[in-house]
ROSETI-590768 format. One record per residue: x, y, z negated of N, C-alpha, C in turn; residue in one letter; residue number from 1. Coordinates in pm, 1 decimal, decimal comma. Each point is the difference from the previous one (the first is absolute). Layout:
! residues N
     n.xx     n.yy     n.zz    ca.xx    ca.yy    ca.zz     c.xx     c.yy     c.zz code pos
        X        Y        Z        X        Y        Z        X        Y        Z    A NUM
...
//
This chain:
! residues 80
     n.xx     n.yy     n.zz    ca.xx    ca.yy    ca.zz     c.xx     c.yy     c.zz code pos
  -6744,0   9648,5   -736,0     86,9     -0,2    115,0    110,9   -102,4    -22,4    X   1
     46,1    -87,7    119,2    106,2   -107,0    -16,1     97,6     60,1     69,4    X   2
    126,0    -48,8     29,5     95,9     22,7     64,6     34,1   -176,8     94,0    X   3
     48,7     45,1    102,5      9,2   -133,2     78,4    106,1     22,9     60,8    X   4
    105,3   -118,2      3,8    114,6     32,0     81,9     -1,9    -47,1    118,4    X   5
     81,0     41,8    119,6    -16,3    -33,9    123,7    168,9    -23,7     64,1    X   6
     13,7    -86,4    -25,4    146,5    -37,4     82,6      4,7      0,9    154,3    X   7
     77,4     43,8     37,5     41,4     13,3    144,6    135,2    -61,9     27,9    X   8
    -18,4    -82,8    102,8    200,0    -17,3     49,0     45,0    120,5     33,7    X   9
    152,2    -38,7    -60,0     96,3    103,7      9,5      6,0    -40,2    181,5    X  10
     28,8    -92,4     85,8     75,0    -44,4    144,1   -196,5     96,9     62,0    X  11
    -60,9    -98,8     16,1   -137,2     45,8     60,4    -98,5     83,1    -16,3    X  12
     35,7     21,3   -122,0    -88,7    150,0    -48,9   -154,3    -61,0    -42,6    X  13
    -34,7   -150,3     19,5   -150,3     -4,1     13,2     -9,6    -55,3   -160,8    X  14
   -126,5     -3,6    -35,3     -9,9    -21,3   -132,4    -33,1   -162,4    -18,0    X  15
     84,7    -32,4   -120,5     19,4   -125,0    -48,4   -132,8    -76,0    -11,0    X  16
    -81,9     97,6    -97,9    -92,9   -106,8    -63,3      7,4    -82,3   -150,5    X  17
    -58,3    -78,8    -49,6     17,6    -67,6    -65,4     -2,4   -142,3     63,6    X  18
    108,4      9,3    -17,3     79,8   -153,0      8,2    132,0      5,3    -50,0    X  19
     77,9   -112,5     18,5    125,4     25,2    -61,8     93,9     18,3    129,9    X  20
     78,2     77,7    -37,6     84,4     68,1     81,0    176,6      6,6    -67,5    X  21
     83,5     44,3    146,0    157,5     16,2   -105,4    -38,4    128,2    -59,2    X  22
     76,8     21,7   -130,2      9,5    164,1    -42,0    144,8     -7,4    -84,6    X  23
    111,5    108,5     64,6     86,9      6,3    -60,5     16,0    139,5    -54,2    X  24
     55,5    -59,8   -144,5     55,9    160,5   -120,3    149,3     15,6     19,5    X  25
     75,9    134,0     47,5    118,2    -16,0     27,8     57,6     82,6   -102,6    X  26
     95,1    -42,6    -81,2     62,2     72,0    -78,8    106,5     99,6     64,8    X  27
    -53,4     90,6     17,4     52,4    144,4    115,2    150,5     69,2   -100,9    X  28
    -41,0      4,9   -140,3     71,4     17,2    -61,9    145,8    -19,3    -27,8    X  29
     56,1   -122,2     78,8     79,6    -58,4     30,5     11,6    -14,9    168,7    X  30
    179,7    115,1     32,4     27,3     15,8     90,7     27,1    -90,6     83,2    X  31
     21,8   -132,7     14,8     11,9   -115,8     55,8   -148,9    -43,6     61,7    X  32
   -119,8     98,5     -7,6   -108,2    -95,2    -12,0    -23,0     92,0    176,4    X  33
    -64,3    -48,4     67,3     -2,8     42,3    185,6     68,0   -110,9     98,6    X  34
     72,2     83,1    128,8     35,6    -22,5    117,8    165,2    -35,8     -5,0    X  35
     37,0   -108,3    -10,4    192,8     17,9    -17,9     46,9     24,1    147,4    X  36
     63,7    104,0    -26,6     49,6     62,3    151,7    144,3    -62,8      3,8    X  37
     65,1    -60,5     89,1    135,9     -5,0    -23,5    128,9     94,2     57,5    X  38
    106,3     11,3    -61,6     69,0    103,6     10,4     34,5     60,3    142,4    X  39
     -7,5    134,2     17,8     54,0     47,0    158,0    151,5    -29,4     25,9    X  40
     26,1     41,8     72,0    160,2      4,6     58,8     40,0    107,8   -101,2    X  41
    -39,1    113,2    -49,3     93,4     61,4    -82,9    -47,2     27,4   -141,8    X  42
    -68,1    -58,9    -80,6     -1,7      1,7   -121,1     22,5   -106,9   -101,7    X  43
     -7,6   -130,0     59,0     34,8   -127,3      4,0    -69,3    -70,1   -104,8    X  44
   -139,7     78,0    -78,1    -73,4     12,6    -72,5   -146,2    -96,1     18,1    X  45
    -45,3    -79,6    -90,7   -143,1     -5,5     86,5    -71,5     80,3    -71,0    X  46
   -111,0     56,6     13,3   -110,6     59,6    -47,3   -148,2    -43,2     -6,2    X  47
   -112,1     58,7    -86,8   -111,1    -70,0    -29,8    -81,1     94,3     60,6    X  48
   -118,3     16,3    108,4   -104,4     67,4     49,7   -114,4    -46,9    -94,9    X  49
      9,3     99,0    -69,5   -118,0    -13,3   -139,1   -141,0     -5,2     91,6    X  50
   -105,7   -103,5    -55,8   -110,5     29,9     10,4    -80,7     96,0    -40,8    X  51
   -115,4     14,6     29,6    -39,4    180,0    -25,8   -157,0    -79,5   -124,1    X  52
    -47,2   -119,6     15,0    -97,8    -39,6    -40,1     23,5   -130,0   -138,3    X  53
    -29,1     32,8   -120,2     12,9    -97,8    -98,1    -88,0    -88,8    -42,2    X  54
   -119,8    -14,2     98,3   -117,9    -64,6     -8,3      2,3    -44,0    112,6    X  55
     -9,0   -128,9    140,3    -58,7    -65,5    120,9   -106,9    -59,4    -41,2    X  56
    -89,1      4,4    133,9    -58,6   -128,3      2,1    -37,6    -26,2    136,0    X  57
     29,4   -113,6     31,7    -42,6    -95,0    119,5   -107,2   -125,1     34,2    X  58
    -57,0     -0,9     99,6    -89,9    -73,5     28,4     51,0   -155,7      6,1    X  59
    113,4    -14,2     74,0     59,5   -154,4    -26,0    171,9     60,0     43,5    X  60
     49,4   -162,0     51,6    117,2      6,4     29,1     33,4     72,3    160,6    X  61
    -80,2    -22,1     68,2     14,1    121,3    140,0     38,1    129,8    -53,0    X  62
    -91,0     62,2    -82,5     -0,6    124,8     10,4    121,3     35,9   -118,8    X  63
     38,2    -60,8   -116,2    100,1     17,3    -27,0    157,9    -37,2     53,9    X  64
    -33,3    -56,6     91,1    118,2    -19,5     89,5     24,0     85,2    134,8    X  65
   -127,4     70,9     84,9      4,1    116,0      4,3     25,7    163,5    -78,6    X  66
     16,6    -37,6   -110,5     14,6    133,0    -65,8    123,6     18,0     -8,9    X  67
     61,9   -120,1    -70,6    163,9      7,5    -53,0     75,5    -34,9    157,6    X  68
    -21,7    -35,2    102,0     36,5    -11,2    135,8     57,4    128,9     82,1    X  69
   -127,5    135,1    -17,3      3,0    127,2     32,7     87,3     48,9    -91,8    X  70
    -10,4     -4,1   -148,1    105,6     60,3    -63,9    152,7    -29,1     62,3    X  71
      6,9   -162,2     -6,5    152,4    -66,6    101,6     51,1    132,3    120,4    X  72
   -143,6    -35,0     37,5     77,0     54,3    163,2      1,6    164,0      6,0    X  73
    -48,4     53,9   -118,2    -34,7    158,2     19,1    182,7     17,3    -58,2    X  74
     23,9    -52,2   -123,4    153,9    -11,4    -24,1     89,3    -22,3     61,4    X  75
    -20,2   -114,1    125,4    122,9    -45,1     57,4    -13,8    112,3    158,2    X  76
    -91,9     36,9     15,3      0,7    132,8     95,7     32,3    146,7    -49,3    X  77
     64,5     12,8   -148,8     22,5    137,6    -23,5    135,4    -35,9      4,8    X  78
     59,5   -119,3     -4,0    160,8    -16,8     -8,3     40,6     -6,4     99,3    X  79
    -79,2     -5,8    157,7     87,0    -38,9    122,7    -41,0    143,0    102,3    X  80
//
């Protein structure tokens, strides 16, 4: 019996394939690493919207620019 891996985009959900593709390792470990929110009117603070995933992978530059895009706008719609 073998084992075979199967990558999927994180943005499209469809599977990569073998070819070369982006794949990013995020050091989660470090609170700086996510979404930089900038400060509200009353905490005067900025804050980091941690990513939930320490492994991506994407099919090209569309779909990673769709991914981190939705993160943008899912952030800048919890502040207004």
């Amino acid at each position: 019996m073998s084992r075979h891996t199967i990558y999927k985009c994180d943005q499209c959900k469809r599977e990569i394939g073998a070819k070369p593709h982006i794949t990013l390792v995020l050091n989660l470990s470090h609170s700086g690493t996510g979404i930089a929110v900038p400060p509200t009117h009353t905490n005067g603070l900025w804050k980091t919207n941690r990513l939930n995933d320490s492994f991506l992978q994407f099919h090209d530059g569309k779909c990673i620019a769709a991914y981190f895009d939705g993160l943008l706008k899912k952030a800048s719609t919890k502040r207004t």
